[in-house]
N, C-alpha and C positions, 0 to 999 in steps of 0.2 A: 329380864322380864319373863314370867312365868305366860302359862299360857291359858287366863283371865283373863286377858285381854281383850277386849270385840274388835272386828273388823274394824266397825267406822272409827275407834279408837286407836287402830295400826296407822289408817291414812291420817289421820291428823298428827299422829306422833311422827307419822317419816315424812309430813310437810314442816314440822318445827326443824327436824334436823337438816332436811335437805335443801330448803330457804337460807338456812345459815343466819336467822333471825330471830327476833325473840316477840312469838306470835302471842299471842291470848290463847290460855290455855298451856304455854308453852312450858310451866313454871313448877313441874311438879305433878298435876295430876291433868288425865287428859277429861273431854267434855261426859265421858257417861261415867265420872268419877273414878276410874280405874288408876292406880299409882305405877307410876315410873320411876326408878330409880336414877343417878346421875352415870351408873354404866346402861342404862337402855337409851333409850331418846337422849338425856343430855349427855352423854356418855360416850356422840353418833357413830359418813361417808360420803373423779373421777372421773340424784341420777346422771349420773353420772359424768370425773377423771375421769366421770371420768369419765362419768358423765361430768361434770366435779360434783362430786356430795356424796349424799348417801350411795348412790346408785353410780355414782363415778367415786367410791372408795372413800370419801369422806374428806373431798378438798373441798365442800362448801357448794357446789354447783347450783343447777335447775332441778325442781321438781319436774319432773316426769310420770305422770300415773300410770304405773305399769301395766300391761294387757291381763283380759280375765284369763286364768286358769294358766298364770305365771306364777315361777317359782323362785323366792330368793335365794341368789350365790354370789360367791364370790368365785372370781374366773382369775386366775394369776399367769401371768406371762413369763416366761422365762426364755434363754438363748438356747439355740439349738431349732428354733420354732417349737419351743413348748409351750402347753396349757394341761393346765392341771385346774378342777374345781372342787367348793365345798357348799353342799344344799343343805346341810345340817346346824347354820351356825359356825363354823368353823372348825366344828369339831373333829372332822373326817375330812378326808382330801383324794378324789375321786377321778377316774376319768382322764389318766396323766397319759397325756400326748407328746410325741416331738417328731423332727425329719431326719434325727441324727438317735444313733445308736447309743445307750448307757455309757455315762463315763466319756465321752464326746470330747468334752471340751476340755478335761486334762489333759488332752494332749494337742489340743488346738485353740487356735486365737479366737472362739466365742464370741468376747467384743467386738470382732468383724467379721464380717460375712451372709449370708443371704437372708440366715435365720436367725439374725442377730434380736435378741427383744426393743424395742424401742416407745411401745406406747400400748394399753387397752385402754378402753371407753363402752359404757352402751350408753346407748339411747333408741327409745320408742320400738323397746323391743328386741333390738340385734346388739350384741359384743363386738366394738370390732378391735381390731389389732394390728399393727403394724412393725413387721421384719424388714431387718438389711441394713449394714452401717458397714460405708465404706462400698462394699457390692452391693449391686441394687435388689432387693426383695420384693416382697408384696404385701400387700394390705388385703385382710382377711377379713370377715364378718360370720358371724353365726349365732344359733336361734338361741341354743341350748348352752353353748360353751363347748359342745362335743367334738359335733361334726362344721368344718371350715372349708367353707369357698374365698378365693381368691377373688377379690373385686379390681385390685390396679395389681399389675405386673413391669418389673424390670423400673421399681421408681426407688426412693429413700427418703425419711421422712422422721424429723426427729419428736413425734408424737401423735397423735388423734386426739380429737376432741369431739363434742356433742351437746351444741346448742342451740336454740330458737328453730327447733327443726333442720339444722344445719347443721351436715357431718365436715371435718377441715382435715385435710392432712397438712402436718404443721411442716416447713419447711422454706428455705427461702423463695424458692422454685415452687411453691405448696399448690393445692387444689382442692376446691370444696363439690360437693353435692349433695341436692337436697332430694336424692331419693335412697338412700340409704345404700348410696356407691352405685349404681347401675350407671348413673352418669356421671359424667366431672368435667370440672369447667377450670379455667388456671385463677391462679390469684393475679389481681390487679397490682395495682404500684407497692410493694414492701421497702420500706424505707432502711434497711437494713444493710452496714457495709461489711460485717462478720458471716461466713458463709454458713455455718453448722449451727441451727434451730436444734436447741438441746432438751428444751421442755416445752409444755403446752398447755392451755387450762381455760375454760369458759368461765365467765362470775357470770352472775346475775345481776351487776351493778346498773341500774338507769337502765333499764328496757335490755342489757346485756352486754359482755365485752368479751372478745375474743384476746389472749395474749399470747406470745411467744416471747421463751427467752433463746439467745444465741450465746456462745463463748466461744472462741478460742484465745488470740492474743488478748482480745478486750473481751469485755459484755455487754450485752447492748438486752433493751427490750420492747419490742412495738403490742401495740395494742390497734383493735380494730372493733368497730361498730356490727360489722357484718363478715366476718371472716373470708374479706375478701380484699379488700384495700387497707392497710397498715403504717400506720404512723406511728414516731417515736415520741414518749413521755416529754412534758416542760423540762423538766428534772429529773433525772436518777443519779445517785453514786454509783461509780465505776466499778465499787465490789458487788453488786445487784444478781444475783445469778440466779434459776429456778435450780441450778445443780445439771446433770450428766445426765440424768433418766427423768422420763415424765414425771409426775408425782408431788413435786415439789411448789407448786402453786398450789395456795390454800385463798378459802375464800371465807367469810363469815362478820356478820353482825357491819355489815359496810365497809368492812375491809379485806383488802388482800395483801397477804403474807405470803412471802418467798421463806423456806428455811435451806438456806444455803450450805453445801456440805460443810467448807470451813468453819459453819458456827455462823456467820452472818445472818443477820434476820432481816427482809427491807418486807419496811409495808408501806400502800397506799390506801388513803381515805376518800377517794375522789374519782375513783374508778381506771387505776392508773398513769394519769396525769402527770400526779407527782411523787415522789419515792423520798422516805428517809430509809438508813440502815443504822445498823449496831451488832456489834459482836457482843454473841450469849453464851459461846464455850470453844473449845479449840477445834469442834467438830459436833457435828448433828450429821450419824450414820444413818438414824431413820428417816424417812421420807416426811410424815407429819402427817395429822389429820384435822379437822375441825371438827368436832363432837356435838354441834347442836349450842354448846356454851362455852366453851375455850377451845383453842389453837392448843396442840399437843405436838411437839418433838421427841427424840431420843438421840440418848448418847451413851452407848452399855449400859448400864444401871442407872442413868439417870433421865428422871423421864423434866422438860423441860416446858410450860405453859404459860399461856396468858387469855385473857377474857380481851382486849382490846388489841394483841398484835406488839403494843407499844412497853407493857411493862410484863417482865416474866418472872417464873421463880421457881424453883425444882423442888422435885421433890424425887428420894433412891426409892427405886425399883424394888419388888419381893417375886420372885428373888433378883438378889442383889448384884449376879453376874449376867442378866441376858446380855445378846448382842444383835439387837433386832437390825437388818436391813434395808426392809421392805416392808409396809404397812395400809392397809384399809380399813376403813369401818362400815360395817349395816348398817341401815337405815333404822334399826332399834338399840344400837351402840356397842354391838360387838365388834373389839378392834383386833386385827389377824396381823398377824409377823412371819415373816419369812428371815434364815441370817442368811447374811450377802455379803460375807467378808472373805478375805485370804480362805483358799483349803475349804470352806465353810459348804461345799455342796456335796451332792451325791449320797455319800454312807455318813456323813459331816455334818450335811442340811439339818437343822433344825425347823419346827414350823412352832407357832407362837399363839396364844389364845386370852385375851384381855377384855374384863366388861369393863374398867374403870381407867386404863392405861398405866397403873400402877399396878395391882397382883398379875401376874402373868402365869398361866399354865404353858408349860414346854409338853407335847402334845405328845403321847406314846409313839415310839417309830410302828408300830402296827396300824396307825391311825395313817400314814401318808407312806410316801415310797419318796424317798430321796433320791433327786436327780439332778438336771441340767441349773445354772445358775436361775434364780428365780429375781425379776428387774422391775416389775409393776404388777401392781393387784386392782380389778375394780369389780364395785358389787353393783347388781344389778339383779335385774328378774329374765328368769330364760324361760324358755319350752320345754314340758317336763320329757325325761330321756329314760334309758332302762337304767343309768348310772343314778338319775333322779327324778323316781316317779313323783307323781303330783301329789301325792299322801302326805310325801318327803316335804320335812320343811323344818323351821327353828321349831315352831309349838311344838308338832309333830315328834321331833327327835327329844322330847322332853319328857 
């Protein structure tokens, strides 16, 4: 999307994508006539995975109308207690934080420990973030993505979310608050007999739905009306999983999609309820996004879609060898990659840059600094910072 745009034609185009529905006006061009392409609006992101949607990374979520004199990024979480962001569109990668020294986690167990990645989200304003797998960590919040305070200490939590005003730390043990962490209250009954809550995600199905998934021996997934009391589905298959990191719950057009790392795909039509699956490849390395008009996965070079959840169909990659990880989209359809494989961090890291989920730019290493493993990405709008002034922005960088 160039930067022709109007304003009142941004909000309408990051409520077609961040609804996860297919508005009027949604289809092409927005209301003061200005054209969208199918990498901007349909193209979409979490308000977020992660919010889930635009603003929660592009899993379908809640619109959120961001605060005046906020600026869009994408804030990426990685282990070691890193965050790293981009206010340019993706094009740059800003502002890389962590609690652990360069090269950290070559020599240590990452996947556990205090600083371990486990979840970003914003909503109404704040990022927040949750560390620790295995040792207990903390869950963070901040304005900008920059600078992080600690809201819970010495807990564990296998994701955050952000909806209907309601912040949740996902876990069996979980806790929600509805002041953006200052308070927390425990969760009521979770019908759950697998202890490790591995993923997390708000839809916006029927006034709203809170879900977790769990794994270990089994899989199991409950869903909840107010992310407080959680009951388990009529139905699900046994293969069901949202996967090992947040991310993996997608939401769009009345349905929610699981893309399961084995390849497994489970959706529901009914706001969780009930669940079918299918296997689509022998692996989907990417997390997935919802773009405004189709569910999008990956699998090295192959990028994997469908409009309804239920029938998909690939189409290779240019170029033809990525190995994306780790994936968000804005709320005007640019989709970000991170790789998140074997060796794949530090001087190895790659970072990723997509308007359609097919051409991919592999991003100049002067553009980003390669560090700690990178686990979840959500975009969202923060507090402009000296890393990104409020000048800074997608138009802007144009």
């Amino acid at each position: 999307m160039g930067g022709g745009v109007s304003e009142g034609a941004r909000w309408q185009l990051a409520a077609c994508v961040l609804l996860g529905v297919a508005l009027a006006g949604c289809s092409g061009e927005v209301s003061d006539g200005s054209a969208f392409s199918a990498g901007g609006a349909g193209g979409v992101g979490s308000a977020g995975s992660s919010g889930t949607g635009g603003a929660a990374g592009g899993t379908g979520g809640q619109f959120i109308e961001p605060p005046p004199g906020s600026i869009p990024m994408f804030v990426a979480q990685g282990h070691a207690g890193r965050t790293i962001i981009s206010c340019d569109d993706g094009r740059t990668w800003v502002a890389d934080r962590s609690d652990e020294e360069w090269n950290y986690c070559s020599n240590n167990d990452c996947d556990h420990g205090s600083g371990a990645g486990r979840g970003i989200t914003w909503g109404d304003g704040w990022f927040f973030a949750t560390f620790g797998w295995g040792t207990p960590g903390s869950l963070r919040r901040s304005r900008d993505g920059v600078s992080w305070d600690a809201v819970l200490d010495g807990q564990t939590f296998g994701g955050v979310v952000y909806g209907n005003a309601r912040l949740v730390a996902a876990s069996r043990s979980g806790q929600y608050s509805d002041d953006h962490g200052d308070t927390w209250h425990d969760f009521g009954s979770v019908a759950l007999s697998t202890w490790n809550v591995r993923d997390a995600a708000f839809v916006p199905y029927d006034g709203g739905r809170f879900i977790m998934t769990a794994r270990d021996e089994v899989s199991e997934i409950v869903v909840s009306t107010d992310g407080a009391s959680w009951t388990q589905p009529k139905s699900a298959p046994s293969n069901c999983s949202g996967g090992s990191y947040q991310g993996r719950i997608l939401y769009g057009n009345g349905t929610i999609v699981m893309t399961g790392a084995g390849g497994v795909i489970c959706h529901s039509k009914d706001g969780g309820e009930t669940w079918s699956s299918q296997s689509i490849a022998e692996s989907l390395r990417a997390h997935g996004v919802w773009n405004g008009k189709e569910f999008m996965a990956w699998n090295y070079g192959t990028l994997h879609r469908s409009t309804d959840g239920e029938t998909w169909t690939t189409t290779e990659t240019v170029p033809g060898d990525i190995d994306i990880g780790v994936t968000a989209v804005s709320d005007e359809g640019t989709i970000v990659g991170v790789s998140n494989g074997w060796q794949q961090h530090y001087d190895a890291q790659l970072f990723y840059r997509s308007e359609d989920g097919v051409h991919w730019e592999v991003l100049a290493h002067s553009a980003y600094a390669g560090g700690h493993p990178i686990k979840v990405i959500a975009f969202g709008y923060g507090e402009p910072s000296p890393y990104c002034p409020l000048t800074t922005n997608a138009d802007s960088a144009r």
